[in-house]
mmJSON file of the N, C-alpha and C atoms, coordinates in Angstrom:
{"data_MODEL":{"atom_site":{
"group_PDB":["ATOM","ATOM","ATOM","ATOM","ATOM","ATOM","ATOM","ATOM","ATOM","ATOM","ATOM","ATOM","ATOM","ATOM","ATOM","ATOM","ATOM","ATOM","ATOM","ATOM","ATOM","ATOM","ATOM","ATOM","ATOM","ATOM","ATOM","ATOM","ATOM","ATOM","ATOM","ATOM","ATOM","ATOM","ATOM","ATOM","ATOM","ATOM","ATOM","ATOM","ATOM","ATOM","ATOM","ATOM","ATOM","ATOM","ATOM","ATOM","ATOM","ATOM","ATOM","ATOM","ATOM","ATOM","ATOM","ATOM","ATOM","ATOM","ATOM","ATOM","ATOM","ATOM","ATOM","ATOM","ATOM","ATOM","ATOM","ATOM","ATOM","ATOM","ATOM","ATOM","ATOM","ATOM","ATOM","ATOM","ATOM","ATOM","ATOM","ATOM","ATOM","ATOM","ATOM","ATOM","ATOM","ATOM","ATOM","ATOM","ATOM","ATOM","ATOM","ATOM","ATOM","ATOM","ATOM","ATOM","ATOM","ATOM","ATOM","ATOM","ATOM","ATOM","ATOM","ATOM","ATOM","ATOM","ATOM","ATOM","ATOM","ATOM","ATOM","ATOM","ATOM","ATOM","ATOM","ATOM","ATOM","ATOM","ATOM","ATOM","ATOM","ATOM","ATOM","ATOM","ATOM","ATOM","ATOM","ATOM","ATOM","ATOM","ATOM","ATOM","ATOM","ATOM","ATOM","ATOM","ATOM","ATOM","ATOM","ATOM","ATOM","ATOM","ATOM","ATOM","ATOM","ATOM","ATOM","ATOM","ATOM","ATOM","ATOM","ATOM","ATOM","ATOM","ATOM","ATOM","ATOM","ATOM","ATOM","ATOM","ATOM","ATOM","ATOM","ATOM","ATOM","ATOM","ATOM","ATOM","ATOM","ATOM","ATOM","ATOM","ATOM","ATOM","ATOM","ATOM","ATOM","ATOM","ATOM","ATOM","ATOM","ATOM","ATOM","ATOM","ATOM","ATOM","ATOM","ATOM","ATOM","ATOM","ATOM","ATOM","ATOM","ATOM","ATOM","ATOM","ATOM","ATOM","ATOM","ATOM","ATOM","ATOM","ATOM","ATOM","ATOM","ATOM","ATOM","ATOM","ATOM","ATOM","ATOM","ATOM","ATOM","ATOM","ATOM","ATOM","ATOM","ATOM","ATOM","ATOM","ATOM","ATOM","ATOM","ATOM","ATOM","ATOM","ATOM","ATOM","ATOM","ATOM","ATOM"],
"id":[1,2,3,4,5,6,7,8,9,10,11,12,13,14,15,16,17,18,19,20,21,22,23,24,25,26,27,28,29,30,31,32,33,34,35,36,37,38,39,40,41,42,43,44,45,46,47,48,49,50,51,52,53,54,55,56,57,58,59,60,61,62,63,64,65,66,67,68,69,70,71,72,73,74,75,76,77,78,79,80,81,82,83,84,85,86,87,88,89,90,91,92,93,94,95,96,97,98,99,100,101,102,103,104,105,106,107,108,109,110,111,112,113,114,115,116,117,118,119,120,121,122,123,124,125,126,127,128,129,130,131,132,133,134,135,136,137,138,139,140,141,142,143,144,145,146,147,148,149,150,151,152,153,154,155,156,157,158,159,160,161,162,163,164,165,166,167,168,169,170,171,172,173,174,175,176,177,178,179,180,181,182,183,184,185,186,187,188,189,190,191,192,193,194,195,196,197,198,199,200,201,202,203,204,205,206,207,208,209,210,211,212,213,214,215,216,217,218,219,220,221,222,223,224,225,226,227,228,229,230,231],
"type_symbol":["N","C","C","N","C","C","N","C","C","N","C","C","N","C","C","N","C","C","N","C","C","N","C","C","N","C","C","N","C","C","N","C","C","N","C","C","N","C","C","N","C","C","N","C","C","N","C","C","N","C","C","N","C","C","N","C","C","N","C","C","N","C","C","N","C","C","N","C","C","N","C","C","N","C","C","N","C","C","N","C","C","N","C","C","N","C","C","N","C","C","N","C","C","N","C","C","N","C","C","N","C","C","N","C","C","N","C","C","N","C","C","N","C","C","N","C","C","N","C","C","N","C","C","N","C","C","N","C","C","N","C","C","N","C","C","N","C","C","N","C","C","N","C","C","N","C","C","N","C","C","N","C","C","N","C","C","N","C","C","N","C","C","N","C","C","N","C","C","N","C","C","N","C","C","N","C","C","N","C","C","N","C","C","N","C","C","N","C","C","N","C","C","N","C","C","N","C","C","N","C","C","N","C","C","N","C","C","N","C","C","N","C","C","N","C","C","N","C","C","N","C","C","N","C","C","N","C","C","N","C","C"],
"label_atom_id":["N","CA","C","N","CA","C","N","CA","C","N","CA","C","N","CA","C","N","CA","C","N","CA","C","N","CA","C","N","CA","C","N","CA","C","N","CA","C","N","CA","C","N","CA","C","N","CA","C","N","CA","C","N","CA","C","N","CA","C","N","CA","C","N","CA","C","N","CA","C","N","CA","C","N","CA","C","N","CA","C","N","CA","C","N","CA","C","N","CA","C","N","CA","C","N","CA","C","N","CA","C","N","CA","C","N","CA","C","N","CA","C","N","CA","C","N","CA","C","N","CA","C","N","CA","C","N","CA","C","N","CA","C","N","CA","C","N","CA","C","N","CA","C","N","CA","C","N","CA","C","N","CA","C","N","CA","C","N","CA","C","N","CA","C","N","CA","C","N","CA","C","N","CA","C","N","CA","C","N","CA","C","N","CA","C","N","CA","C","N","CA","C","N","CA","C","N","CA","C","N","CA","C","N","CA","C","N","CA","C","N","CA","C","N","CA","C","N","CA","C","N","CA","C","N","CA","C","N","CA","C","N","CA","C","N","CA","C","N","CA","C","N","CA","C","N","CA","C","N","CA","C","N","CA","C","N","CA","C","N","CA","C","N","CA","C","N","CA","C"],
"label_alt_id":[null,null,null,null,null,null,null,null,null,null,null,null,null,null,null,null,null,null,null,null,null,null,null,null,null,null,null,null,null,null,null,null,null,null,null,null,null,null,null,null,null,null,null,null,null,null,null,null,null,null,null,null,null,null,null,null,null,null,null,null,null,null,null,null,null,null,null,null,null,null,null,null,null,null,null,null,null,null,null,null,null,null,null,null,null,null,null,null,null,null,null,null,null,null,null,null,null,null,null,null,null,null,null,null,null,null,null,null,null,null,null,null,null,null,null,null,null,null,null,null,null,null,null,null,null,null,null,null,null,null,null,null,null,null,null,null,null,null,null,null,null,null,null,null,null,null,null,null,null,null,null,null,null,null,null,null,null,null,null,null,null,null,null,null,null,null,null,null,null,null,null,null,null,null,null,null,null,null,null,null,null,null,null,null,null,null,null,null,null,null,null,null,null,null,null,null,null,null,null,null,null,null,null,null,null,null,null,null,null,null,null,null,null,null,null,null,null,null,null,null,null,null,null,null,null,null,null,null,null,null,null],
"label_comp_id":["UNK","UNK","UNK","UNK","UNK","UNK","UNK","UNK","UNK","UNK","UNK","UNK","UNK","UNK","UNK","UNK","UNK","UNK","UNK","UNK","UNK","UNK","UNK","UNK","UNK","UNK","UNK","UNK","UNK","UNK","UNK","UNK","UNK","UNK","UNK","UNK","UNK","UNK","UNK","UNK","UNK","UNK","UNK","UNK","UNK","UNK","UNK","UNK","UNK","UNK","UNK","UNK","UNK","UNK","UNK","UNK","UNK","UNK","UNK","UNK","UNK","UNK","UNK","UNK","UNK","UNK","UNK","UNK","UNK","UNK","UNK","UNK","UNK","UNK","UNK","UNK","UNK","UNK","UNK","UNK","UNK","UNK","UNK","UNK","UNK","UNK","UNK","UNK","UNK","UNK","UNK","UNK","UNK","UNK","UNK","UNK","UNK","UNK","UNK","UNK","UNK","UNK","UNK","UNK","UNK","UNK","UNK","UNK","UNK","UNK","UNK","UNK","UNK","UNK","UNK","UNK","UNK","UNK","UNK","UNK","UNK","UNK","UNK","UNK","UNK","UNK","UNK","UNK","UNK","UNK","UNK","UNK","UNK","UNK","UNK","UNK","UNK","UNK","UNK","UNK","UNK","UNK","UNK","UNK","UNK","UNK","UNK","UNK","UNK","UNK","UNK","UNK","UNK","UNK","UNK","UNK","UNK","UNK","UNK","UNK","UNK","UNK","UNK","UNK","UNK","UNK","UNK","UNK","UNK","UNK","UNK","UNK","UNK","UNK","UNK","UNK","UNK","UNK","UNK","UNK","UNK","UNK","UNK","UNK","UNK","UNK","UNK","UNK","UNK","UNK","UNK","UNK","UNK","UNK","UNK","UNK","UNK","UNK","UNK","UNK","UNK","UNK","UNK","UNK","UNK","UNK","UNK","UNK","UNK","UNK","UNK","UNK","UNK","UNK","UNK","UNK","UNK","UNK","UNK","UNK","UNK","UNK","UNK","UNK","UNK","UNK","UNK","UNK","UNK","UNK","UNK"],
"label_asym_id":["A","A","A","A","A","A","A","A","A","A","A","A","A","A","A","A","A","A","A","A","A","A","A","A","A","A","A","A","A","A","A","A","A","A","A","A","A","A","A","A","A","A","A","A","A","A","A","A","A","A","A","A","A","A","A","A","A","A","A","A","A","A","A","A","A","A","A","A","A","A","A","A","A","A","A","A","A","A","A","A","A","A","A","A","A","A","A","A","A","A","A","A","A","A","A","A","A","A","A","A","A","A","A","A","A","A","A","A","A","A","A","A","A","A","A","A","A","A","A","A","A","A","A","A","A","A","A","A","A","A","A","A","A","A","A","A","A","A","A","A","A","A","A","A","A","A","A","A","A","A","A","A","A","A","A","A","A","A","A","A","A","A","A","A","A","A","A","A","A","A","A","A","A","A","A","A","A","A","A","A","A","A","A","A","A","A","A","A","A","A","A","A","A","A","A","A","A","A","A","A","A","A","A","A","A","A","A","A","A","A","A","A","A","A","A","A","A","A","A","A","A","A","A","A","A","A","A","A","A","A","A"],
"label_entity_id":["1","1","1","1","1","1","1","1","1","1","1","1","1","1","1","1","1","1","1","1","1","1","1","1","1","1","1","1","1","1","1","1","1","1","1","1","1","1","1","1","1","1","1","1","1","1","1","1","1","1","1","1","1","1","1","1","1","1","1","1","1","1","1","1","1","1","1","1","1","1","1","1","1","1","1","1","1","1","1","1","1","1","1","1","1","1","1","1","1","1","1","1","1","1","1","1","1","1","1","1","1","1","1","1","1","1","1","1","1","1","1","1","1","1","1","1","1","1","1","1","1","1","1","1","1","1","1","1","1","1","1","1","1","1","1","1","1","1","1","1","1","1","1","1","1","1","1","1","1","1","1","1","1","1","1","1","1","1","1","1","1","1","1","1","1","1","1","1","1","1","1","1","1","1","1","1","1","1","1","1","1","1","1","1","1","1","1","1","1","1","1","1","1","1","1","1","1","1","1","1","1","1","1","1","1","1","1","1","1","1","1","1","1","1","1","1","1","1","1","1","1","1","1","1","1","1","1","1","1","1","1"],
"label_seq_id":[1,1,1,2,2,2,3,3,3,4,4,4,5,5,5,6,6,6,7,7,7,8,8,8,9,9,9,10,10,10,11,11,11,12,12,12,13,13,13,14,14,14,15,15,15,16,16,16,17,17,17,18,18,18,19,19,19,20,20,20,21,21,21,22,22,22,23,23,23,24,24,24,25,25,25,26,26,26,27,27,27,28,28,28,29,29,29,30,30,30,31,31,31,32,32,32,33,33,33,34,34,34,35,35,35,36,36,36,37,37,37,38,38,38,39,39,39,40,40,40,41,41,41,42,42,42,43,43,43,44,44,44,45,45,45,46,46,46,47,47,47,48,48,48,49,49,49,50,50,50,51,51,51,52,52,52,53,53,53,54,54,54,55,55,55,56,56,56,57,57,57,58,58,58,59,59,59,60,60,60,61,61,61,62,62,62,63,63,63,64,64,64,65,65,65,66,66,66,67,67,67,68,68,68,69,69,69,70,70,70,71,71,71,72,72,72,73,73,73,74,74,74,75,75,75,76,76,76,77,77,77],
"pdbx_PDB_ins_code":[null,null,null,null,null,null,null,null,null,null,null,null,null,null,null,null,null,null,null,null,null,null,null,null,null,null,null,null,null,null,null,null,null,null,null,null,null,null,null,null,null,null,null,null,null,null,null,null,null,null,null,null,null,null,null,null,null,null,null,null,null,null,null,null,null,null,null,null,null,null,null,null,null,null,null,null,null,null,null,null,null,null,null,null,null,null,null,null,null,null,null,null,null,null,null,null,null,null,null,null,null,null,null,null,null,null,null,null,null,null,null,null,null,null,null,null,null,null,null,null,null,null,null,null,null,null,null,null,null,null,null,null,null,null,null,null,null,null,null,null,null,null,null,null,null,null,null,null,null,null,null,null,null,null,null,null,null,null,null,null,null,null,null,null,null,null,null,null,null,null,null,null,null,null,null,null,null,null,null,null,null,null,null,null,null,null,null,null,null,null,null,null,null,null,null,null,null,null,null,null,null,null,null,null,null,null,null,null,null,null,null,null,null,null,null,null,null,null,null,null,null,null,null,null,null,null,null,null,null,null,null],
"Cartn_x":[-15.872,-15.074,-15.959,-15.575,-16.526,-15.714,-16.358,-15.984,-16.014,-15.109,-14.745,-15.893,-17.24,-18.217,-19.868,-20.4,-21.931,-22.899,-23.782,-24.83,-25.74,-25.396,-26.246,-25.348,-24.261,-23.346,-23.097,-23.252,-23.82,-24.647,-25.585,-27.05,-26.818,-26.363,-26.154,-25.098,-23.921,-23.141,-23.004,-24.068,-24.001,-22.758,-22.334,-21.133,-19.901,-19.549,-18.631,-18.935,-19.844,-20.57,-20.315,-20.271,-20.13,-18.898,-17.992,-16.26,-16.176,-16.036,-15.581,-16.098,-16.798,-17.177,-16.617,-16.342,-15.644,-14.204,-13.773,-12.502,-12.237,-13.013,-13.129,-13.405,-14.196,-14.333,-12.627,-12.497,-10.849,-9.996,-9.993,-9.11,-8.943,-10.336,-10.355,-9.955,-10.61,-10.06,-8.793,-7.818,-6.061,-5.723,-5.834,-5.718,-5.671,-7.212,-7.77,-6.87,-6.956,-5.72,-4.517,-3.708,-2.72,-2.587,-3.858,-3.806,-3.664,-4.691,-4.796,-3.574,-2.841,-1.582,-1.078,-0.699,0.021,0.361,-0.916,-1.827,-1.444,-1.496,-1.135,0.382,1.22,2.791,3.374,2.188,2.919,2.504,1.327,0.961,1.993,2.16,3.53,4.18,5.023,6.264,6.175,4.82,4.922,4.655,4.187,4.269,5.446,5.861,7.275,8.297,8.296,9.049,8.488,7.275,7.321,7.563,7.347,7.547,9.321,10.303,11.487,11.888,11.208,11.458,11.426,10.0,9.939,10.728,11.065,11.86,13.79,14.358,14.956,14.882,14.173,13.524,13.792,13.031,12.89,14.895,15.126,16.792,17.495,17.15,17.826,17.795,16.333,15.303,16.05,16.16,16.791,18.537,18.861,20.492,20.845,19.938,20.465,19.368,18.729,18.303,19.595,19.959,21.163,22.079,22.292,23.455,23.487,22.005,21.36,21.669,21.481,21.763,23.093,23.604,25.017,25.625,25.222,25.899,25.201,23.855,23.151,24.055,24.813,24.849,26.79,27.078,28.603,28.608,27.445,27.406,27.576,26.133,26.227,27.981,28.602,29.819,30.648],
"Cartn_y":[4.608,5.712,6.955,7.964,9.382,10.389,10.773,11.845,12.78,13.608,15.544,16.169,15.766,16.474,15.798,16.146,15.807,16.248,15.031,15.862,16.824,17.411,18.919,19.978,19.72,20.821,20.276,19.24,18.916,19.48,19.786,20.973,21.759,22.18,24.016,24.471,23.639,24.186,22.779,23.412,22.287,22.353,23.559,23.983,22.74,22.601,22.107,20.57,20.288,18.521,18.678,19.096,18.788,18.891,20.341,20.038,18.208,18.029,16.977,15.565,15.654,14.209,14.508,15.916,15.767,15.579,15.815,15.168,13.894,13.238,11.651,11.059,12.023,11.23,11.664,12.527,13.105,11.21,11.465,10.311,9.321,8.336,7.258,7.534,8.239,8.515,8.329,9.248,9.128,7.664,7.241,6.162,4.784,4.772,4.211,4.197,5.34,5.503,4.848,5.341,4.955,3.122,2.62,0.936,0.687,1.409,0.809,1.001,2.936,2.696,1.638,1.051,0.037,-1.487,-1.811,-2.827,-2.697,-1.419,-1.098,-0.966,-0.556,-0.863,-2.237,-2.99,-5.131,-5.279,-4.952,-5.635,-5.193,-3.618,-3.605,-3.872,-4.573,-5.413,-6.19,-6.626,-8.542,-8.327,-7.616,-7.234,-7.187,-6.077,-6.023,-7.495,-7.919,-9.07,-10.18,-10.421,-11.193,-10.707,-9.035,-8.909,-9.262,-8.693,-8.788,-10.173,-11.431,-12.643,-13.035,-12.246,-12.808,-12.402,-10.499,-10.471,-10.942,-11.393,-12.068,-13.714,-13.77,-15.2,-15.192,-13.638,-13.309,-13.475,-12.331,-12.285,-13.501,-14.373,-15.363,-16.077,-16.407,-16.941,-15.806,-14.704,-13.705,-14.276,-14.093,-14.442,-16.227,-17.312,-18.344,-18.333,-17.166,-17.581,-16.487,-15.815,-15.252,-15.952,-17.063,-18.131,-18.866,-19.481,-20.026,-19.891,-18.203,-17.449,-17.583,-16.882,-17.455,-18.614,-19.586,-20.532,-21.312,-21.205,-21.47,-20.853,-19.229,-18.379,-19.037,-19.437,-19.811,-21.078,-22.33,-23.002,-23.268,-22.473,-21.675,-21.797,-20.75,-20.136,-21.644],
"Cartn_z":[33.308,32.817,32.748,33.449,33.631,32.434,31.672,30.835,31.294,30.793,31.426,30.781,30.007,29.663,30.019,30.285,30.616,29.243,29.407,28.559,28.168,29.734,29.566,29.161,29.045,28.823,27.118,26.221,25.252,24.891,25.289,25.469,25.125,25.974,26.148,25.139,24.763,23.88,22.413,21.572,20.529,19.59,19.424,18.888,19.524,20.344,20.921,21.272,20.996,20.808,19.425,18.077,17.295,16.686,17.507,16.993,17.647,19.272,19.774,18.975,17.921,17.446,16.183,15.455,14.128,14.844,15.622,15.83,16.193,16.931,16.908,15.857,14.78,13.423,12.538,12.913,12.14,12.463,13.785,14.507,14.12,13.672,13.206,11.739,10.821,9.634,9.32,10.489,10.309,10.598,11.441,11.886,10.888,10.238,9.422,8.036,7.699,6.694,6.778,7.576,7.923,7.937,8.206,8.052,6.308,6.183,4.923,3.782,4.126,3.082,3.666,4.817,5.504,4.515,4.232,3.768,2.18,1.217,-0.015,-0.039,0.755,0.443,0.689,1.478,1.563,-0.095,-0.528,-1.485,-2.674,-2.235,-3.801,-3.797,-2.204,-2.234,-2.506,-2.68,-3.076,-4.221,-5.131,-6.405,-7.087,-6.542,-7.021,-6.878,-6.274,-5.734,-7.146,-6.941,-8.421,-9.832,-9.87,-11.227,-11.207,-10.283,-10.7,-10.813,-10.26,-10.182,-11.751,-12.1,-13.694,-14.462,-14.358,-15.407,-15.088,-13.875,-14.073,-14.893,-15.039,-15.601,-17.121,-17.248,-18.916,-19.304,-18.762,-18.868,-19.321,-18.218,-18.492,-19.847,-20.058,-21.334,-22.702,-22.666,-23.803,-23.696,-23.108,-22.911,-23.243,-23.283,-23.396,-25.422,-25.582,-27.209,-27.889,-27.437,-28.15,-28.036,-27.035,-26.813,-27.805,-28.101,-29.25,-30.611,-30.771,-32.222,-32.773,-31.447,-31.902,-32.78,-31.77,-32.014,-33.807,-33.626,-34.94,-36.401,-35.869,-37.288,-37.189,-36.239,-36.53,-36.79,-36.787,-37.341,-38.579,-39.258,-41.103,-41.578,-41.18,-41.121,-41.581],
"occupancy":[1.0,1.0,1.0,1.0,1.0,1.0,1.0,1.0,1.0,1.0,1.0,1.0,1.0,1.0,1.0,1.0,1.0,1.0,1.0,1.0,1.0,1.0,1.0,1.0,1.0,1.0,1.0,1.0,1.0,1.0,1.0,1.0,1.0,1.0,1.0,1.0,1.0,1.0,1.0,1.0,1.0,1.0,1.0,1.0,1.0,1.0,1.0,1.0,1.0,1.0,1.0,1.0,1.0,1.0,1.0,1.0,1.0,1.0,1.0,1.0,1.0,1.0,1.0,1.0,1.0,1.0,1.0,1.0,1.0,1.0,1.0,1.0,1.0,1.0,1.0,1.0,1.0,1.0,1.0,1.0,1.0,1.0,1.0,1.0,1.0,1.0,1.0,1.0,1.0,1.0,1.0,1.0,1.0,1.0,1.0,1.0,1.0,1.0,1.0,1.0,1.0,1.0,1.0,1.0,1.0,1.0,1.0,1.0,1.0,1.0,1.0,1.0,1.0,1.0,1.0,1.0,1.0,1.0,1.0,1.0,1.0,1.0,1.0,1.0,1.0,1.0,1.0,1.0,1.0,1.0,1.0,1.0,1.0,1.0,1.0,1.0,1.0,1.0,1.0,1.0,1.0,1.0,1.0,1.0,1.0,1.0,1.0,1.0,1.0,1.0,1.0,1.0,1.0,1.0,1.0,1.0,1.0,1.0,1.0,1.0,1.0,1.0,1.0,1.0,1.0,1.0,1.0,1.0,1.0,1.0,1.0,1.0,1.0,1.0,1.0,1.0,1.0,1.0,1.0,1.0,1.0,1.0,1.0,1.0,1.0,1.0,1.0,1.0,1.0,1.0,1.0,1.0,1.0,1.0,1.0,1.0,1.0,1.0,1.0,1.0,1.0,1.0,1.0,1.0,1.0,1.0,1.0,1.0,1.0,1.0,1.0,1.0,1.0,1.0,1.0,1.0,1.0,1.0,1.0,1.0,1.0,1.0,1.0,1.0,1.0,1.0,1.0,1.0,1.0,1.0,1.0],
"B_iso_or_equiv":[0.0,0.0,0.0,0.0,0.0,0.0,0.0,0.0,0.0,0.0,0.0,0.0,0.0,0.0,0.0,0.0,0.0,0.0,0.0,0.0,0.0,0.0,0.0,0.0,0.0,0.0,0.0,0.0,0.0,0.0,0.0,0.0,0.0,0.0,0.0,0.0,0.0,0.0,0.0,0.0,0.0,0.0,0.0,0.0,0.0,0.0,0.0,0.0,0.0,0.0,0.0,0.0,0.0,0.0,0.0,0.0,0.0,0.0,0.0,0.0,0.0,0.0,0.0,0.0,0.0,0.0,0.0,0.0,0.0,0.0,0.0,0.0,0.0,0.0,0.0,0.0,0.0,0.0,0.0,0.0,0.0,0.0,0.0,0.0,0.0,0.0,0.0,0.0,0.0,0.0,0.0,0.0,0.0,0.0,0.0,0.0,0.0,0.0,0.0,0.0,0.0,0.0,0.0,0.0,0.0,0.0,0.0,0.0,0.0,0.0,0.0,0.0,0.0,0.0,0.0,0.0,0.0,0.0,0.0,0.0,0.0,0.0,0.0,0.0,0.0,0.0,0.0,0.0,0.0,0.0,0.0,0.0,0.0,0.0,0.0,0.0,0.0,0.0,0.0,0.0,0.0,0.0,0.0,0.0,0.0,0.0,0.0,0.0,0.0,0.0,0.0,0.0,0.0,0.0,0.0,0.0,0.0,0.0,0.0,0.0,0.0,0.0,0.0,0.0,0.0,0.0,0.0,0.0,0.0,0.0,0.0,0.0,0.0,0.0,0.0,0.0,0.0,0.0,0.0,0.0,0.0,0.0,0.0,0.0,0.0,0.0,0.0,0.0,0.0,0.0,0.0,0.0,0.0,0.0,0.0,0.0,0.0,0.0,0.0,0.0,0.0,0.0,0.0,0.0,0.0,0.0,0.0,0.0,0.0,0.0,0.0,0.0,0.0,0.0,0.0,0.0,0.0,0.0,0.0,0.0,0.0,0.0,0.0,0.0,0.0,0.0,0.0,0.0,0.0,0.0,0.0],
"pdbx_formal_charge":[null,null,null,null,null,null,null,null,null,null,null,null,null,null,null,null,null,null,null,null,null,null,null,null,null,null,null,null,null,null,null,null,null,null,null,null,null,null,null,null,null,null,null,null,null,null,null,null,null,null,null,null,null,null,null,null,null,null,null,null,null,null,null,null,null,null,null,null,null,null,null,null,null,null,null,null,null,null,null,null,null,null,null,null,null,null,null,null,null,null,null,null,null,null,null,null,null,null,null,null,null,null,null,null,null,null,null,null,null,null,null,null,null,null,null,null,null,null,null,null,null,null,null,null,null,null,null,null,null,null,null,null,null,null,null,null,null,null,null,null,null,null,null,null,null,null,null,null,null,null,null,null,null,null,null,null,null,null,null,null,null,null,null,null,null,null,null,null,null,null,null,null,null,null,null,null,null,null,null,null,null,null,null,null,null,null,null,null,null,null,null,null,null,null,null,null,null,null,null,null,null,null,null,null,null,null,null,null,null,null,null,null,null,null,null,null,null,null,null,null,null,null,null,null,null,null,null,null,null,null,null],
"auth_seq_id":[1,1,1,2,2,2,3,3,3,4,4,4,5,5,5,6,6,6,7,7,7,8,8,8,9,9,9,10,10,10,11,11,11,12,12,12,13,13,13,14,14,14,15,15,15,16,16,16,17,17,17,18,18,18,19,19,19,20,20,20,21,21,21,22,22,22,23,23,23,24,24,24,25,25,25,26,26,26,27,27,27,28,28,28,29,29,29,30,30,30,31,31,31,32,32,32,33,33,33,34,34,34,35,35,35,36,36,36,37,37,37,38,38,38,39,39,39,40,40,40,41,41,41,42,42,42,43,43,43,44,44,44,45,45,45,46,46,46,47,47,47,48,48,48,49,49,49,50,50,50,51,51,51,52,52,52,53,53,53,54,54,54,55,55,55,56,56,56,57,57,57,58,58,58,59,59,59,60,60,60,61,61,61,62,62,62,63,63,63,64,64,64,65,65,65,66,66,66,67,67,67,68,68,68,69,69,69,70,70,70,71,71,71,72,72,72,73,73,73,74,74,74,75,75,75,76,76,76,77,77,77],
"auth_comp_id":["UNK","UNK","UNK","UNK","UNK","UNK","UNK","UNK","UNK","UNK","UNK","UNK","UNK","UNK","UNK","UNK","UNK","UNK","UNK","UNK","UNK","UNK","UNK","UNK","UNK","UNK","UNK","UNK","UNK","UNK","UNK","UNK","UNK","UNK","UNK","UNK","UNK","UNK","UNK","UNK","UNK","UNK","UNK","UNK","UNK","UNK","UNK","UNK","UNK","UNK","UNK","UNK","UNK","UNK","UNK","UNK","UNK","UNK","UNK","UNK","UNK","UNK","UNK","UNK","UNK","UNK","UNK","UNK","UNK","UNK","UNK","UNK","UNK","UNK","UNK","UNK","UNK","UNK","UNK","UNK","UNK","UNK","UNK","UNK","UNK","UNK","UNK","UNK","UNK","UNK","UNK","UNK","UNK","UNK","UNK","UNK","UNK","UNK","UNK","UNK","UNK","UNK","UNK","UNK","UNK","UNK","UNK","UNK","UNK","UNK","UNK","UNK","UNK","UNK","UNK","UNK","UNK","UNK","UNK","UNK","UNK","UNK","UNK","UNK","UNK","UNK","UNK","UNK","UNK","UNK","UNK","UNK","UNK","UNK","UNK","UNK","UNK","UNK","UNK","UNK","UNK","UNK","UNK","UNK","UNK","UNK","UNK","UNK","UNK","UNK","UNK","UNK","UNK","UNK","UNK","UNK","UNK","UNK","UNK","UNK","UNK","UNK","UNK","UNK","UNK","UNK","UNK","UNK","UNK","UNK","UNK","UNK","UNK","UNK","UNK","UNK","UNK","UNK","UNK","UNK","UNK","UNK","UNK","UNK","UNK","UNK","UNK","UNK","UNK","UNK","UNK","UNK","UNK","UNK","UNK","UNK","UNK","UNK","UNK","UNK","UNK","UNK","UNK","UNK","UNK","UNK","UNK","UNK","UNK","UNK","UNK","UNK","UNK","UNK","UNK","UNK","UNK","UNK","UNK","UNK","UNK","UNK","UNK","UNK","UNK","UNK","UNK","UNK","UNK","UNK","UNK"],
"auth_asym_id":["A","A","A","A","A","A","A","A","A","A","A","A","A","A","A","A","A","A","A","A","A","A","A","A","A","A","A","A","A","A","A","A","A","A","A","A","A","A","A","A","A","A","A","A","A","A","A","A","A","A","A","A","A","A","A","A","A","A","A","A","A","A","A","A","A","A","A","A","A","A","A","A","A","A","A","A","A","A","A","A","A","A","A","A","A","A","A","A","A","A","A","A","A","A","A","A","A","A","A","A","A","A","A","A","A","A","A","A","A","A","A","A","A","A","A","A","A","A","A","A","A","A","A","A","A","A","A","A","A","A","A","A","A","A","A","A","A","A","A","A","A","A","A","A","A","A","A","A","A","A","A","A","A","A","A","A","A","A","A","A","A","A","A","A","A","A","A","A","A","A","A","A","A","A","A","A","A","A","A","A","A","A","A","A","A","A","A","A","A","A","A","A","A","A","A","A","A","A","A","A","A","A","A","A","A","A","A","A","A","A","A","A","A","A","A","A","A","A","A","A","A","A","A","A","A","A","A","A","A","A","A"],
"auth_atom_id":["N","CA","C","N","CA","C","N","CA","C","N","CA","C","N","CA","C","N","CA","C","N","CA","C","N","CA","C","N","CA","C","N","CA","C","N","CA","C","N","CA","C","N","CA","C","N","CA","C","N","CA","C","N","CA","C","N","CA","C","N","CA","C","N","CA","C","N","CA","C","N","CA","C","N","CA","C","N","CA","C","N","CA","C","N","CA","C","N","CA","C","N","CA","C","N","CA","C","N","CA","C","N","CA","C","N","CA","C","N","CA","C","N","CA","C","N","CA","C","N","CA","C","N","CA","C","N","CA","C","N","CA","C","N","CA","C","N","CA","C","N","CA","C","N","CA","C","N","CA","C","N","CA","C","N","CA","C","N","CA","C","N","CA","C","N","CA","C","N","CA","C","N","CA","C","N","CA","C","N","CA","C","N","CA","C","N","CA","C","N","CA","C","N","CA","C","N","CA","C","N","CA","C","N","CA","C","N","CA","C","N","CA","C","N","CA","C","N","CA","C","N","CA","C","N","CA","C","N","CA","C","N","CA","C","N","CA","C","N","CA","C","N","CA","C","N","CA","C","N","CA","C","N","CA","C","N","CA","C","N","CA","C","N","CA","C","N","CA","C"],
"pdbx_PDB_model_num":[1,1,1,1,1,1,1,1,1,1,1,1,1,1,1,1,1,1,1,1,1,1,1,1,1,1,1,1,1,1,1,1,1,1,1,1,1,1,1,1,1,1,1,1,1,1,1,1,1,1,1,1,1,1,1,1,1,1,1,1,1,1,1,1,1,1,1,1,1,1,1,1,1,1,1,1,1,1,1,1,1,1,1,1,1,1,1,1,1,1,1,1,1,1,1,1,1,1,1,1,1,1,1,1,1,1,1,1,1,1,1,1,1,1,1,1,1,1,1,1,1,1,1,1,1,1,1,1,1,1,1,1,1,1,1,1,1,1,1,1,1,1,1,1,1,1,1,1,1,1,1,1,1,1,1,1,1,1,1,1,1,1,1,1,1,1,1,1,1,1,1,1,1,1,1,1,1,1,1,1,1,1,1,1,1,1,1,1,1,1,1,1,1,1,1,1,1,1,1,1,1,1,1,1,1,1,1,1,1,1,1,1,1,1,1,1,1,1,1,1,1,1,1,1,1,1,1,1,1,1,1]
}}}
């Protein structure tokens, strides 16, 4: 693979050897990023996914001790 630049023209214009590698460093950066939010929005779905698992769980667990209460205070009665 022949590049559209040589190293003497690297030389001669250091200015422009050093934009062309902060932009290859820009590149991977975006890129890079972009994996990693990737990687941080699975993990809050699977987060999320168990917290709502639990607090359906809780729900249930609150709704069958008021079933409970109930029935305990109309017992009394």
């Amino acid at each position: 693979m022949k590049l559209p630049f040589t190293f003497k023209e690297f030389v001669s214009k250091p200015f422009a050897a050093i934009a062309i590698l902060c932009i290859c460093g820009m590149g991977y950066l975006y890129v890079d990023s972009n994996n990693a939010k990737e990687e941080v929005i699975e993990a809050c779905q699977k987060d999320k996914k168990v917290k709502d698992d639990r607090i359906t769980k809780l729900e249930s667990d609150v709704k069958d001790l008021y079933d409970k209460i109930i029935e305990i205070s109309s017992a009394k009665n």
